[in-house]
C-alpha positions in Angstrom: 0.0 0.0 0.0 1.5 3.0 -1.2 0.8 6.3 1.4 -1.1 9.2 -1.1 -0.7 13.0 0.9 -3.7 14.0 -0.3 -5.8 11.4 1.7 -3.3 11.3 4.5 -4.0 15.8 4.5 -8.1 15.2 4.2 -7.7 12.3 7.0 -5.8 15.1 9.4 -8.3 17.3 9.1 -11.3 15.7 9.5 -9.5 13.9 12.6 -8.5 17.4 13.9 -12.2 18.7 14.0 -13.6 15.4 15.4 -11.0 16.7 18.4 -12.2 20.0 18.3 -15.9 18.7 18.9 -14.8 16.3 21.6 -13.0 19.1 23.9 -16.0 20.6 24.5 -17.1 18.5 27.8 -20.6 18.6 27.2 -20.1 16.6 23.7 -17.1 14.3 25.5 -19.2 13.1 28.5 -22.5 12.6 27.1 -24.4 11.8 30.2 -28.2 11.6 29.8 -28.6 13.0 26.9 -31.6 12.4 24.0 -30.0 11.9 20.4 -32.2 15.5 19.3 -29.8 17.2 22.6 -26.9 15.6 21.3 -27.4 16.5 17.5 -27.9 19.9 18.8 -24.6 20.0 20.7 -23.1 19.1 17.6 -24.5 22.3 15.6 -23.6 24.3 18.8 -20.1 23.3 18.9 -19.6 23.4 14.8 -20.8 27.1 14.7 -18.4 28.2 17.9 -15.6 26.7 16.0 -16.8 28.0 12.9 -17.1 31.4 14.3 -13.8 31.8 16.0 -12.3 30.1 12.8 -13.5 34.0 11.2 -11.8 36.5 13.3 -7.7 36.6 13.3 -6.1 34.8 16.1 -4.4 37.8 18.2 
């Protein structure tokens, strides 16, 4: 099997956002939580990274 940079680069990347999701506690733990809670967690957590992702870092 011969390693290909492109799919090792798209791998990273998607593997560096599932960690992005996961420090947020609430997402990590999941304690009691309804799948409709959960899904909504997730579209919580994607538009905070989404919307630091816009301004510069300082």
């Amino acid at each position: 099997m011969s390693h290909d940079p492109d799919l090792y680069r798209d791998r990273n990347a998607v593997e560096r956002a599932i960690n992005k999701i996961k420090d947020w506690r609430g997402l990590a733990t999941r304690y009691d939580k309804t799948p409709t809670s959960y899904e909504a967690g997730l579209h919580l957590r994607g538009s905070v990274i989404w919307l630091r992702s816009l301004t510069p870092p300082p």
